[in-house]
N, CA, C and O atoms as a Tinker XYZ file with bonds, in Angstrom:
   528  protein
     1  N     -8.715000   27.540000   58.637000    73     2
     2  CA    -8.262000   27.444000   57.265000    64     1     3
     3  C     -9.157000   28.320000   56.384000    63     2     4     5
     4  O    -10.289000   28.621000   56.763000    81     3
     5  N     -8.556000   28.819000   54.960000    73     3     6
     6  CA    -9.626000   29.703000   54.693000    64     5     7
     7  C     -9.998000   29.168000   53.497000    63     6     8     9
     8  O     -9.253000   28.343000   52.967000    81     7
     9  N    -11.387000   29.610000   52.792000    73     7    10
    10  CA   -11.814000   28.705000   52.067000    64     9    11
    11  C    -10.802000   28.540000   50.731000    63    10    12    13
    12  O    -10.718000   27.401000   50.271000    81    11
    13  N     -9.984000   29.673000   50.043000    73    11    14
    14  CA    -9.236000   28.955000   48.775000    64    13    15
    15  C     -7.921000   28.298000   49.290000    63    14    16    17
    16  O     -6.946000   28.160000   48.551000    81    15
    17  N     -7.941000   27.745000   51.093000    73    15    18
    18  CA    -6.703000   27.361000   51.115000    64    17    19
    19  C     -6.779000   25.279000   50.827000    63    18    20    21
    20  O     -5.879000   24.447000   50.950000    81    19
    21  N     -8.141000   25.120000   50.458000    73    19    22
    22  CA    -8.060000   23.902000   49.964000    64    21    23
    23  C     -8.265000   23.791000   48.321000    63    22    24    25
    24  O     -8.503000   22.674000   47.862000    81    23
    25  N     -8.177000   24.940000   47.422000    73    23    26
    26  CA    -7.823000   24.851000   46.504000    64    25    27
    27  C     -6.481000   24.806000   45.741000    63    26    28    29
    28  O     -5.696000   25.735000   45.934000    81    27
    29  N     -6.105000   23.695000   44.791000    73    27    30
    30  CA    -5.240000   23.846000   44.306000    64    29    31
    31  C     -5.233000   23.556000   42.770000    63    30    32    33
    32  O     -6.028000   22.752000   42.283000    81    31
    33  N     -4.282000   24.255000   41.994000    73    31    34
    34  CA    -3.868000   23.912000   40.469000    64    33    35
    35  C     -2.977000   23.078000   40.183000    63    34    36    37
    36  O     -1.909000   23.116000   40.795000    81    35
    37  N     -3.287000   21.809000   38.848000    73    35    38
    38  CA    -2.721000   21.310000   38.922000    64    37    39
    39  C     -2.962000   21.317000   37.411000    63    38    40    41
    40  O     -3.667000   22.185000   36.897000    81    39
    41  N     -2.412000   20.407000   36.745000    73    39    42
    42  CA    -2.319000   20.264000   34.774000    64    41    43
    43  C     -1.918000   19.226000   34.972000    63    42    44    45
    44  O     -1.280000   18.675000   35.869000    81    43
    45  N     -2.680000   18.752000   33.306000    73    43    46
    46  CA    -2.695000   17.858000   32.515000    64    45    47
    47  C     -1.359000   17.393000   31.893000    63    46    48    49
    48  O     -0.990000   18.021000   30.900000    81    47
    49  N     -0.467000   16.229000   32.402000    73    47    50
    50  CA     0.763000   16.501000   32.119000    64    49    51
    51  C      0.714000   16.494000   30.535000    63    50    52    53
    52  O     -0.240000   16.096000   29.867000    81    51
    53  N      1.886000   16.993000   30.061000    73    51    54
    54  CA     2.843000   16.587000   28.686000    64    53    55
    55  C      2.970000   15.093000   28.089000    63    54    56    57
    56  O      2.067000   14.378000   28.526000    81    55
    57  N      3.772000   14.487000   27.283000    73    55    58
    58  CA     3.419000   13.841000   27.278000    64    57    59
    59  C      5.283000   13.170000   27.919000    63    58    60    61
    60  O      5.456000   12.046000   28.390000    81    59
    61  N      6.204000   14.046000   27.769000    73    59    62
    62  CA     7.393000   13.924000   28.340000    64    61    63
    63  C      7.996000   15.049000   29.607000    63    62    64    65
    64  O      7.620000   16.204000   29.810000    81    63
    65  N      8.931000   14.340000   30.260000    73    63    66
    66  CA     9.073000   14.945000   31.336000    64    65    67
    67  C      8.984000   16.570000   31.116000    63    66    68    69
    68  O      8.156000   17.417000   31.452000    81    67
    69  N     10.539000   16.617000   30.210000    73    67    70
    70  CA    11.050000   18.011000   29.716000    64    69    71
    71  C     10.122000   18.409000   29.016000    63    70    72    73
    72  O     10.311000   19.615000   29.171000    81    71
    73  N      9.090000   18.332000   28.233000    73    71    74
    74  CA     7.773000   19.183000   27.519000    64    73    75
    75  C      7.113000   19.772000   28.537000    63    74    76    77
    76  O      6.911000   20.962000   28.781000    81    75
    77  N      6.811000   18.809000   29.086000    73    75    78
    78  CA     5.722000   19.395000   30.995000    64    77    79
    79  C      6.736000   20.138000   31.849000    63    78    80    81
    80  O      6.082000   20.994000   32.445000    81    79
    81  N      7.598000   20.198000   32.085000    73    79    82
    82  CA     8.540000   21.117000   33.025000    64    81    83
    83  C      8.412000   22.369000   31.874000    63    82    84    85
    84  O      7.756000   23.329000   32.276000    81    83
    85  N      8.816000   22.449000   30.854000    73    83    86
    86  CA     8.910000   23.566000   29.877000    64    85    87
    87  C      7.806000   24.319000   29.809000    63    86    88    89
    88  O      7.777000   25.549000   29.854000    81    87
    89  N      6.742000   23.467000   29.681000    73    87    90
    90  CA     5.327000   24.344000   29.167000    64    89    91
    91  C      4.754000   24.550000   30.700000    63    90    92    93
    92  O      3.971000   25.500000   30.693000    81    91
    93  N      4.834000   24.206000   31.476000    73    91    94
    94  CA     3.731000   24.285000   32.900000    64    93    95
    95  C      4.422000   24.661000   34.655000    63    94    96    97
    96  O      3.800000   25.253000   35.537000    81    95
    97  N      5.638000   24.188000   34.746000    73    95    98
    98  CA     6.374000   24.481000   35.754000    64    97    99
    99  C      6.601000   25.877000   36.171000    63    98   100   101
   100  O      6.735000   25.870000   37.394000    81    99
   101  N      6.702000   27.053000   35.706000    73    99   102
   102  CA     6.612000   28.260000   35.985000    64   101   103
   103  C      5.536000   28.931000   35.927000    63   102   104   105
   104  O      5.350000   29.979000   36.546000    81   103
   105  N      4.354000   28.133000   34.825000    73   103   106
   106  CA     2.811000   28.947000   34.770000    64   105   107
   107  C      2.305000   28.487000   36.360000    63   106   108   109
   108  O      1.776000   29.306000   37.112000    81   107
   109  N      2.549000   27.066000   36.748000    73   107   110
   110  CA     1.826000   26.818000   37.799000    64   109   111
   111  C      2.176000   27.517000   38.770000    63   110   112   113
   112  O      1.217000   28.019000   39.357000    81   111
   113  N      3.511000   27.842000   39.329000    73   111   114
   114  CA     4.185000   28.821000   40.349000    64   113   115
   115  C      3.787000   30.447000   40.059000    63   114   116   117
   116  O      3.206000   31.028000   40.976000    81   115
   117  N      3.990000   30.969000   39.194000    73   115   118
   118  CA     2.829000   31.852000   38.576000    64   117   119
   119  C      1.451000   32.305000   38.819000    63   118   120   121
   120  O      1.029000   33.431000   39.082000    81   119
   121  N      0.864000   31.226000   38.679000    73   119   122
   122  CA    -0.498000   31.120000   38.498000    64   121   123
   123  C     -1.225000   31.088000   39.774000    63   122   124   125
   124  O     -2.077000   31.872000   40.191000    81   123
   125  N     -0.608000   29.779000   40.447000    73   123   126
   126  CA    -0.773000   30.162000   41.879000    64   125   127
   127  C     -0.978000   31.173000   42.498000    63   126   128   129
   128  O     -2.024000   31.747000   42.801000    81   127
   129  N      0.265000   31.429000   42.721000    73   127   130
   130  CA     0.565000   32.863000   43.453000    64   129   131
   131  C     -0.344000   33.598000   43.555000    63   130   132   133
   132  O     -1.071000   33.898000   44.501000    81   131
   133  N     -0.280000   33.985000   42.223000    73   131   134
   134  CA    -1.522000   35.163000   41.801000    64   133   135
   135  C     -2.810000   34.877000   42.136000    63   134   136   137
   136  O     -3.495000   35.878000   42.344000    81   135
   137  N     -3.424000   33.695000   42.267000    73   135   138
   138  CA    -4.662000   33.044000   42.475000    64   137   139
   139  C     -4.621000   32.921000   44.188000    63   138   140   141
   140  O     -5.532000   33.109000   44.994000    81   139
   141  N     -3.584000   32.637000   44.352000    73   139   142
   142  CA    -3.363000   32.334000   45.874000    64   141   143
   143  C     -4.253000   31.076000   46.377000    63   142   144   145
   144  O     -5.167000   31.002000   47.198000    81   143
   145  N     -3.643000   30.159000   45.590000    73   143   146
   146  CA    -4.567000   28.708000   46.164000    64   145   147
   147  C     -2.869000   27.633000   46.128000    63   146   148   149
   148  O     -1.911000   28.191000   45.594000    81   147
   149  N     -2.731000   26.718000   46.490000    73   147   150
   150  CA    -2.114000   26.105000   46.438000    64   149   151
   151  C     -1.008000   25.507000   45.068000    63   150   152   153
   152  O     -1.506000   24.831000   44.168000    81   151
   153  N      0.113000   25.764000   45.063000    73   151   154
   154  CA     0.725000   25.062000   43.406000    64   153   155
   155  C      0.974000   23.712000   43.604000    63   154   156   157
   156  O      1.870000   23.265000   44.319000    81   155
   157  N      0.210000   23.098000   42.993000    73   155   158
   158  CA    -0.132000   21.396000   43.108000    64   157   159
   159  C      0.732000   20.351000   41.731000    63   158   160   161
   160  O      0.579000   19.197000   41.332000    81   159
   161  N      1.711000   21.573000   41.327000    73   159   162
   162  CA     2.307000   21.161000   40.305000    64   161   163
   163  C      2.862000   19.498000   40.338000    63   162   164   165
   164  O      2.751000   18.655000   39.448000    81   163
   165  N      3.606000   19.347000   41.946000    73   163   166
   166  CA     4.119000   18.005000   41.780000    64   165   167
   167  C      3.100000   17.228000   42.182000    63   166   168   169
   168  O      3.603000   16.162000   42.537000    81   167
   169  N      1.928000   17.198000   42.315000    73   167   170
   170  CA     0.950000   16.211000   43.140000    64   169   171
   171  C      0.957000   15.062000   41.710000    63   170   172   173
   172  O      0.836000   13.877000   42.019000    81   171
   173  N      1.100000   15.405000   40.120000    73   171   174
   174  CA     1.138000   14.615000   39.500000    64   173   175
   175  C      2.482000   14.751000   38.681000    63   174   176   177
   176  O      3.037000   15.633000   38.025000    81   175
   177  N      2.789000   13.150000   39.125000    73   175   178
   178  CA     4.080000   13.484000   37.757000    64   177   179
   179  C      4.330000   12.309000   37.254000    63   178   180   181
   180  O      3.881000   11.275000   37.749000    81   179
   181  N      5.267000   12.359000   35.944000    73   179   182
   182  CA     5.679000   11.382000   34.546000    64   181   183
   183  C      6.741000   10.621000   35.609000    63   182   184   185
   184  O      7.750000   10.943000   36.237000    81   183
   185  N      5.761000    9.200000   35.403000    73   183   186
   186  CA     6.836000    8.202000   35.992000    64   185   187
   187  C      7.847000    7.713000   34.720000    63   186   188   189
   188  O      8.981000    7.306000   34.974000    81   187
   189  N      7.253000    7.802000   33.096000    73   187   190
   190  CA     7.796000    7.666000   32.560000    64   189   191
   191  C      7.326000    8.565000   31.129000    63   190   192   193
   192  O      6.144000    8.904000   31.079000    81   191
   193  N      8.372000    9.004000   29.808000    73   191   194
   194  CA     7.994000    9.633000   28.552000    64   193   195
   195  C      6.778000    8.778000   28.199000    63   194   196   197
   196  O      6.700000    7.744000   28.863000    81   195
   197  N      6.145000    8.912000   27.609000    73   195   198
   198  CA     5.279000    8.068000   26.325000    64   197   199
   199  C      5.043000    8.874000   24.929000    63   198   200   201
   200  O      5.118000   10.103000   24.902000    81   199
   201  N      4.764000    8.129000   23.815000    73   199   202
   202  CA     4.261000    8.887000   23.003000    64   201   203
   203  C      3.216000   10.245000   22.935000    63   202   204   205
   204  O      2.681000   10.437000   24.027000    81   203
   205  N      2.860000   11.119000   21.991000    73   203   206
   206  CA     1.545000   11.853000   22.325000    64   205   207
   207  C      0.758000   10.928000   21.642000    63   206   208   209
   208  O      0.999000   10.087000   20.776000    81   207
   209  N     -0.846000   11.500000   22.600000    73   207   210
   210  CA    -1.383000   10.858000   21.947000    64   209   211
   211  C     -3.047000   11.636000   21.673000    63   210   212   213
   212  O     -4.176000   11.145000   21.708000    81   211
   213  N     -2.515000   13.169000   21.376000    73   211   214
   214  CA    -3.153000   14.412000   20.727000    64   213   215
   215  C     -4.449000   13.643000   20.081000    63   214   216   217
   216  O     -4.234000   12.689000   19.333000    81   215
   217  N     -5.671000   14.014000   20.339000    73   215   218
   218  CA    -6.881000   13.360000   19.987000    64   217   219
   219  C     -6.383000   11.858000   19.632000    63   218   220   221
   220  O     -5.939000   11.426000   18.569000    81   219
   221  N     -6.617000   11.165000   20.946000    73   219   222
   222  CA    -7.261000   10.320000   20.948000    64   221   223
   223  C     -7.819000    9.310000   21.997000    63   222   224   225
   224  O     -7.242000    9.215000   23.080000    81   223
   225  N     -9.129000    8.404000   21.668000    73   223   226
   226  CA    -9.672000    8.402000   22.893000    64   225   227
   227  C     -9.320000    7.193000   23.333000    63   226   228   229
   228  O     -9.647000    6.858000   24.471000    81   227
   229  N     -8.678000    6.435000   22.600000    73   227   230
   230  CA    -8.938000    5.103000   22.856000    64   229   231
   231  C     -7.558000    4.981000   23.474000    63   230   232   233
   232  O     -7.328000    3.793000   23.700000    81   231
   233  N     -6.543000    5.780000   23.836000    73   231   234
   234  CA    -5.199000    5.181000   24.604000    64   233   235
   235  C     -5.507000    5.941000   26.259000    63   234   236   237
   236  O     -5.994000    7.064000   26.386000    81   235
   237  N     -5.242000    5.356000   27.012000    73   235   238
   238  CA    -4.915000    5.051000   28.937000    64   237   239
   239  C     -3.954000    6.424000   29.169000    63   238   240   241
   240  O     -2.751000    6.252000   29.366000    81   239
   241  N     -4.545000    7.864000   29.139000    73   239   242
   242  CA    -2.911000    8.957000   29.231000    64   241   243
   243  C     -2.653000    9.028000   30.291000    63   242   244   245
   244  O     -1.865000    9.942000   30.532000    81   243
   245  N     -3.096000    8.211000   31.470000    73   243   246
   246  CA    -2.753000    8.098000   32.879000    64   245   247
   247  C     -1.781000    6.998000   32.960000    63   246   248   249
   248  O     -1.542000    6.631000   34.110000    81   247
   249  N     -1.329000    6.548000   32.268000    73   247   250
   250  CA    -0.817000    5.090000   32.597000    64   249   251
   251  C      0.588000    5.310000   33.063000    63   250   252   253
   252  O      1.216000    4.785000   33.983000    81   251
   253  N      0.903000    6.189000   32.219000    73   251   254
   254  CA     2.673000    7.107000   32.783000    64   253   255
   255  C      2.435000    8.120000   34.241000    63   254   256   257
   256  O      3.406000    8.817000   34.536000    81   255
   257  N      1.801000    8.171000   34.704000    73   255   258
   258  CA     1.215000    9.305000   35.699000    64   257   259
   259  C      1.513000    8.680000   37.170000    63   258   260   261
   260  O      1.397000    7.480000   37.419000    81   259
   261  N      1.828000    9.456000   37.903000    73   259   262
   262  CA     2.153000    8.995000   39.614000    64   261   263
   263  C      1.160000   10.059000   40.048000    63   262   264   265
   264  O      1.263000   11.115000   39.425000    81   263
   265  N      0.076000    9.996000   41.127000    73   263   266
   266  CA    -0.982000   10.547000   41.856000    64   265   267
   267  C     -0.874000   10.578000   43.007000    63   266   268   269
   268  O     -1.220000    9.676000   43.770000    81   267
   269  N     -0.123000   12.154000   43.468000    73   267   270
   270  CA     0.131000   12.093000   45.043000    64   269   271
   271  C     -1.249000   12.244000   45.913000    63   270   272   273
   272  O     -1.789000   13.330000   46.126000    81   271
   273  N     -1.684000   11.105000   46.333000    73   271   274
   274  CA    -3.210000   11.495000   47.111000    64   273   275
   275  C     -2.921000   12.100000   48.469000    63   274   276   277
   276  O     -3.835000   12.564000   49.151000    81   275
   277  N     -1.784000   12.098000   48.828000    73   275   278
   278  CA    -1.732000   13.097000   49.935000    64   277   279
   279  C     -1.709000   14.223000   49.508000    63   278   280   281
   280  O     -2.663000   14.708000   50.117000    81   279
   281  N     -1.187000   15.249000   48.706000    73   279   282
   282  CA    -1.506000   16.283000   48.033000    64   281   283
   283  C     -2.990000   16.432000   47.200000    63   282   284   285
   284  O     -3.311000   17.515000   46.710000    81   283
   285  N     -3.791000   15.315000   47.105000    73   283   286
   286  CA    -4.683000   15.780000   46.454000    64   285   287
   287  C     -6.319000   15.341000   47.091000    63   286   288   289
   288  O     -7.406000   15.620000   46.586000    81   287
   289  N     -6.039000   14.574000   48.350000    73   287   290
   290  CA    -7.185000   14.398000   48.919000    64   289   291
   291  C     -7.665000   15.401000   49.936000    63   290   292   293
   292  O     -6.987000   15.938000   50.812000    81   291
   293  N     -9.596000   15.646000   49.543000    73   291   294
   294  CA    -9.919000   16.740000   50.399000    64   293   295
   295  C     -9.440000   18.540000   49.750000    63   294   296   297
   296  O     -9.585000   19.624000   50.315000    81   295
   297  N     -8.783000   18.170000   48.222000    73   295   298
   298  CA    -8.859000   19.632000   47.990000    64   297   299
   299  C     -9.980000   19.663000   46.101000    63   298   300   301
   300  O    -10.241000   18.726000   45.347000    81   299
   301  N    -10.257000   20.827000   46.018000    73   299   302
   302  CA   -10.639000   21.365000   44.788000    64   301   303
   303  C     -9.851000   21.628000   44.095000    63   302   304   305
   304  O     -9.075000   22.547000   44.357000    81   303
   305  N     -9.744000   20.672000   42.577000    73   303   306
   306  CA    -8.588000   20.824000   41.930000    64   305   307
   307  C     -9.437000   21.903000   40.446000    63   306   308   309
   308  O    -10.592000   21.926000   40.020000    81   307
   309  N     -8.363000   22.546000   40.112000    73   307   310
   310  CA    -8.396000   23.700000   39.214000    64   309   311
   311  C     -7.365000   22.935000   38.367000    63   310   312   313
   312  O     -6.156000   22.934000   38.600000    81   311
   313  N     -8.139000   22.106000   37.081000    73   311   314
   314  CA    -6.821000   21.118000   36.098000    64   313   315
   315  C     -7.035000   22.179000   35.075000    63   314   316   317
   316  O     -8.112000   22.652000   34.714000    81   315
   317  N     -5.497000   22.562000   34.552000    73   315   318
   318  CA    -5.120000   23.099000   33.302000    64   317   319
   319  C     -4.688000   22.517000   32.518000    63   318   320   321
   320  O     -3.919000   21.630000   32.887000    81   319
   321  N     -4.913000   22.671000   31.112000    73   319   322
   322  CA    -4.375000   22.157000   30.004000    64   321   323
   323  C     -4.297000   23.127000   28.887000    63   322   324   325
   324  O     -5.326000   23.781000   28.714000    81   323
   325  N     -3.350000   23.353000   28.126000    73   323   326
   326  CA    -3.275000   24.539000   27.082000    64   325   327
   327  C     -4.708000   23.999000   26.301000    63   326   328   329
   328  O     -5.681000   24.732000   26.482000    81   327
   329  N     -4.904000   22.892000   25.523000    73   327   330
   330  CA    -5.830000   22.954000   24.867000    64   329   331
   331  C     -6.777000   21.612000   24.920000    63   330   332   333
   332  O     -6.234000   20.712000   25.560000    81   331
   333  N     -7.870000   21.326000   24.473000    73   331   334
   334  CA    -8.504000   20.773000   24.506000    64   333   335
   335  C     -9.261000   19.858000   22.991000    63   334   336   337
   336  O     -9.840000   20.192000   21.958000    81   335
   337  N     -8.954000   18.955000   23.452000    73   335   338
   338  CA    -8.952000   18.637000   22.069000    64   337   339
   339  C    -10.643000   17.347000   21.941000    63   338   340   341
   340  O    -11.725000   17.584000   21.404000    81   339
   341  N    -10.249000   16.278000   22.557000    73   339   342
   342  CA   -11.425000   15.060000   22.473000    64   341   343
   343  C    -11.426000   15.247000   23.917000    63   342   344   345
   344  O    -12.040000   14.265000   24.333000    81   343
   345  N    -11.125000   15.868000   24.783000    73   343   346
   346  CA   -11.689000   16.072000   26.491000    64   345   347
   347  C    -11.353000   14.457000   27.436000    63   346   348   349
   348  O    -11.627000   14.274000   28.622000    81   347
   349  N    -10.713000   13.470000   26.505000    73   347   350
   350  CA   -10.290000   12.324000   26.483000    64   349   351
   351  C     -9.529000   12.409000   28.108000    63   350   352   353
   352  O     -9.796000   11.911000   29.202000    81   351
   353  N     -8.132000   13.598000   27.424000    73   351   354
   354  CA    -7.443000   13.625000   29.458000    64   353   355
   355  C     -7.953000   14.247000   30.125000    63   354   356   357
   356  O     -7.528000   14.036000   31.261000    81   355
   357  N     -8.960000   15.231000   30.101000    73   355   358
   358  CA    -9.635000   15.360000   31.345000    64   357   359
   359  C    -10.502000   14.502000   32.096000    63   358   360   361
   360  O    -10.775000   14.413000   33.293000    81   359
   361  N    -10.806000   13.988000   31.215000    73   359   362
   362  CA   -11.971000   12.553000   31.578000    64   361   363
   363  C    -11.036000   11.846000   32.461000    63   362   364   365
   364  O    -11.223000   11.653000   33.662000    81   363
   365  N     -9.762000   11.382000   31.608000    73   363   366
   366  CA    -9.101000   10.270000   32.621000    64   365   367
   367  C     -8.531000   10.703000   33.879000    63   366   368   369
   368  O     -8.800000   10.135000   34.937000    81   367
   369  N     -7.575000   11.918000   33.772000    73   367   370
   370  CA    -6.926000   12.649000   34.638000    64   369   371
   371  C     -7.862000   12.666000   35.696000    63   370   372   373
   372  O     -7.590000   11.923000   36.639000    81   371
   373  N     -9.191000   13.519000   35.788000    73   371   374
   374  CA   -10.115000   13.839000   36.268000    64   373   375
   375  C    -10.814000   12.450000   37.473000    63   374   376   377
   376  O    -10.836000   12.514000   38.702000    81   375
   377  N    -11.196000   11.566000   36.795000    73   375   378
   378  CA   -11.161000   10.119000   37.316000    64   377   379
   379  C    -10.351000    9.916000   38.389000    63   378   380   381
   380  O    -10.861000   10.037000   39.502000    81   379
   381  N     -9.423000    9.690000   38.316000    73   379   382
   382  CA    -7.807000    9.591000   38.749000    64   381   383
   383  C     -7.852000   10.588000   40.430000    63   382   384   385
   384  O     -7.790000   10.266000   41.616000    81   383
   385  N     -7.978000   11.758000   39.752000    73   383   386
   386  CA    -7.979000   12.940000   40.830000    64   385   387
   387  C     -8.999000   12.656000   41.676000    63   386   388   389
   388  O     -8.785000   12.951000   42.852000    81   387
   389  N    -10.202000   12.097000   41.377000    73   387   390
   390  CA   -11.506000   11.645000   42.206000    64   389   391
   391  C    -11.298000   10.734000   42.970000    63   390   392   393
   392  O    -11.887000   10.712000   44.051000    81   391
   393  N    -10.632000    9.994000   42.702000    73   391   394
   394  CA   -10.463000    8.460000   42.765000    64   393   395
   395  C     -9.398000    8.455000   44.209000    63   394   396   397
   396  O     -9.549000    7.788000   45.233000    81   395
   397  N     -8.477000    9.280000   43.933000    73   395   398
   398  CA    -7.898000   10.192000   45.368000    64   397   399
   399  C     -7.726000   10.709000   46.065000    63   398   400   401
   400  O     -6.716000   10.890000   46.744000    81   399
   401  N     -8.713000   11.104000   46.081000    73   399   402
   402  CA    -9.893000   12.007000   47.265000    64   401   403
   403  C    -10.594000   13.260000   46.906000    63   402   404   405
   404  O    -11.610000   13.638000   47.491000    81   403
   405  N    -10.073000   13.846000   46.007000    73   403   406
   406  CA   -10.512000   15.496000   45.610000    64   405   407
   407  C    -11.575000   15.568000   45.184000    63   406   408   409
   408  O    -12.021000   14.963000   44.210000    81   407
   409  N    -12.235000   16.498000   46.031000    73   407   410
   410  CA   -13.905000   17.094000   46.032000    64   409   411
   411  C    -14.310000   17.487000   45.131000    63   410   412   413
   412  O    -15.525000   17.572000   44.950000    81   411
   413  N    -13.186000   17.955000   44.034000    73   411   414
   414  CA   -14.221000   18.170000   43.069000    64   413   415
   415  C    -12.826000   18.557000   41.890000    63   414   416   417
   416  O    -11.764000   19.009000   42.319000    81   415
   417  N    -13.093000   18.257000   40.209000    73   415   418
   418  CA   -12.063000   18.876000   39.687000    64   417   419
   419  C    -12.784000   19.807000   38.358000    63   418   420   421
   420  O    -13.681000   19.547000   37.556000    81   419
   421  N    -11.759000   21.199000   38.621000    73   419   422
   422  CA   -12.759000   21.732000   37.153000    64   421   423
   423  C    -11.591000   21.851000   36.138000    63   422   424   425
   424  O    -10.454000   21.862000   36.610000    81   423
   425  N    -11.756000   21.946000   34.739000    73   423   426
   426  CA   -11.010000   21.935000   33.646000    64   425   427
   427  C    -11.441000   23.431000   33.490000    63   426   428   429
   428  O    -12.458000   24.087000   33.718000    81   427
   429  N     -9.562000   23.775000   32.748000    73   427   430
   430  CA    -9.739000   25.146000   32.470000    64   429   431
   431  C     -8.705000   25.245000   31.071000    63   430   432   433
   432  O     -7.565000   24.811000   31.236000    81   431
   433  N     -8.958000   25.637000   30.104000    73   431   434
   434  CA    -8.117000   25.547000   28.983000    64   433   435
   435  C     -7.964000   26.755000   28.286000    63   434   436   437
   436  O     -8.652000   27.739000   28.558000    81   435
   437  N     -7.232000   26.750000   27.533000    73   435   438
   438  CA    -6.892000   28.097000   26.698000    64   437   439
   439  C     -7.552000   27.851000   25.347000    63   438   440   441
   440  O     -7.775000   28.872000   24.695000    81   439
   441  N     -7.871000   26.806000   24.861000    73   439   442
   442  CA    -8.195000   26.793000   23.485000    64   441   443
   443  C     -8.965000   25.429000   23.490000    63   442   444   445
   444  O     -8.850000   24.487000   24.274000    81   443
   445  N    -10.003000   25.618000   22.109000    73   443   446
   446  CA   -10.584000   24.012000   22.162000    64   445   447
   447  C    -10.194000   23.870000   21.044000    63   446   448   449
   448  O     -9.824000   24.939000   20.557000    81   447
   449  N    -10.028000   22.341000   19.871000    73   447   450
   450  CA    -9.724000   21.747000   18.910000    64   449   451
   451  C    -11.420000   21.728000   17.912000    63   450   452   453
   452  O    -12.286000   20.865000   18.065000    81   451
   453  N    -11.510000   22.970000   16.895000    73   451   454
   454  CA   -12.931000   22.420000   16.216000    64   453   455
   455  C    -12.501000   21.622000   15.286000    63   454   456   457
   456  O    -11.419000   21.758000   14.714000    81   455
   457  N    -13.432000   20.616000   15.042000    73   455   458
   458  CA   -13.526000   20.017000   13.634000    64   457   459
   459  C    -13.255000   20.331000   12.842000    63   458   460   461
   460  O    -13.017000   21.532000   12.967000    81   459
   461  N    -12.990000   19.810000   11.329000    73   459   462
   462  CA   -13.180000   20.171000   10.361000    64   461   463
   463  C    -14.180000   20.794000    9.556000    63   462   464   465
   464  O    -15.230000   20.263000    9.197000    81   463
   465  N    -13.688000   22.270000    9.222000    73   463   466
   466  CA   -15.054000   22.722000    8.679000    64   465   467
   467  C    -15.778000   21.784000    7.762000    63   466   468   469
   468  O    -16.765000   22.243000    7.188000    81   467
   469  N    -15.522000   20.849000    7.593000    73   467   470
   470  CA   -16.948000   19.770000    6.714000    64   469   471
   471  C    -17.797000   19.174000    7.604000    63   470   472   473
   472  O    -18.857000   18.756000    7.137000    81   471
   473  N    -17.617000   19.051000    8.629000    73   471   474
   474  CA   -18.067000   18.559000    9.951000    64   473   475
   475  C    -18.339000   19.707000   10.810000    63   474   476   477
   476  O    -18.452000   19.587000   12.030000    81   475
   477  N    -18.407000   20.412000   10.418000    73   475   478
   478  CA   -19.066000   21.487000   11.561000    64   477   479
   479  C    -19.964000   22.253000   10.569000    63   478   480   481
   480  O    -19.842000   22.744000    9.447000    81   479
   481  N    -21.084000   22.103000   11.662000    73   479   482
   482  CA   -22.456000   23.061000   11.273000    64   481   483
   483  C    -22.496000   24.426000   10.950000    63   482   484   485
   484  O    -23.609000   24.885000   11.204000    81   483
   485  N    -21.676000   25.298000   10.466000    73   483   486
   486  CA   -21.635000   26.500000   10.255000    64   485   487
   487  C    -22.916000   26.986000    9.582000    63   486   488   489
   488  O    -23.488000   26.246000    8.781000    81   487
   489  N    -23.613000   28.768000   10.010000    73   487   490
   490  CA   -24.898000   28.874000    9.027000    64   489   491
   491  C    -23.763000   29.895000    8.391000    63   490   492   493
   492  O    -22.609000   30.240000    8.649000    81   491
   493  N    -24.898000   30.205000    7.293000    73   491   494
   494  CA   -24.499000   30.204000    6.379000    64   493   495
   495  C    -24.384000   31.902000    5.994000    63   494   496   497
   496  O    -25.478000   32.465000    5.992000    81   495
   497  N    -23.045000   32.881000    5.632000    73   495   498
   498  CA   -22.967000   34.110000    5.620000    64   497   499
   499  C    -23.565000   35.010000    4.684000    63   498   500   501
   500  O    -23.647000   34.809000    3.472000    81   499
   501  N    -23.875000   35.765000    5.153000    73   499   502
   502  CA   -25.574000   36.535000    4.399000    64   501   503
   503  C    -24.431000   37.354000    3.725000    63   502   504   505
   504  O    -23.573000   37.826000    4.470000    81   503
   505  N    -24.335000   37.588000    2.224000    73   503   506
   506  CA   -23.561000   38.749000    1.763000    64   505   507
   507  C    -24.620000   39.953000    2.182000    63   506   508   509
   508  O    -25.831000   39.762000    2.290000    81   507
   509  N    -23.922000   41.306000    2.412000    73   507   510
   510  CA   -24.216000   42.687000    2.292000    64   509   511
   511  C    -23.967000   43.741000    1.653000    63   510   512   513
   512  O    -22.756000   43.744000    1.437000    81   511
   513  N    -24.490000   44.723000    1.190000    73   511   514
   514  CA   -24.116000   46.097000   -0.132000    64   513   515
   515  C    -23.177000   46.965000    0.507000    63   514   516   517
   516  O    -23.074000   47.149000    1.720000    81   515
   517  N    -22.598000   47.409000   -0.276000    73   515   518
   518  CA   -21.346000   48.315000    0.651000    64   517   519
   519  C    -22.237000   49.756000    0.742000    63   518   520   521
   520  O    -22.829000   50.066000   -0.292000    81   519
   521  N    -22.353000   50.529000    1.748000    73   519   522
   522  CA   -22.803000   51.783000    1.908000    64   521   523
   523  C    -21.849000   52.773000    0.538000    63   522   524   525
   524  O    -20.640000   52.737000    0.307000    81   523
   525  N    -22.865000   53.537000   -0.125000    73   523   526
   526  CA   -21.944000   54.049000   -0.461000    64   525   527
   527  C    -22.309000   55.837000    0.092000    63   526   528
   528  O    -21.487000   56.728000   -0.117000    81   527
């Protein structure tokens, strides 16, 4: 076996079926490919819709989730998520994926969620003279 043939990609579902088939079902077949590790797309899927629940930490986003541990035990999971917001579903997702055998899972995102600039430490921008 060769070593990226126990890697696979998998994401952070949606929070409804048709959102997650729309946004992730062709990146993962895609993505794969090109990566050439396994498309682990169905290893997790929506047993049922739920609300979103976009930053926040205190709701269960696994609770709608089915975890194929035959697809996911004994490999390195590569979890995608467009963005990242309180790191809330990777935490849980992540858990989950451990919890079913996989050696190891890394998060990979396209974007993170900053604070509100009143809440974020920004220093402070030095004005400069225009050359003339």
């Amino acid at each position: 076996m060769k070593h990226r043939d126990v890697f696979s990609l998998m994401v952070i579902p949606a929070s409804t079926r048709q959102r997650h088939e729309h946004r992730f079902k062709d990146f993962c077949t895609t993505a794969s490919r090109l990566l050439r590790i396994t498309n682990g797309y169905d290893a997790i899927t929506i047993t049922h819709d739920r609300e979103e629940y976009k930053g926040r930490q205190d709701k269960d986003k696994t609770a709608n989730l089915h975890f194929d541990a035959t697809a996911i035990r004994g490999r390195h999971i590569l979890l995608f998520d467009d963005l990242l917001t309180t790191g809330a579903g990777l935490s849980q997702v992540s858990r989950r994926l451990l919890a079913c055998g996989a050696l190891s899972v890394t998060g990979i995102f396209l974007a993170k969620t900053l604070p509100p600039e009143d809440e974020y430490d920004f220093l402070p921008v030095e004005e400069t003279e225009d050359e003339e």
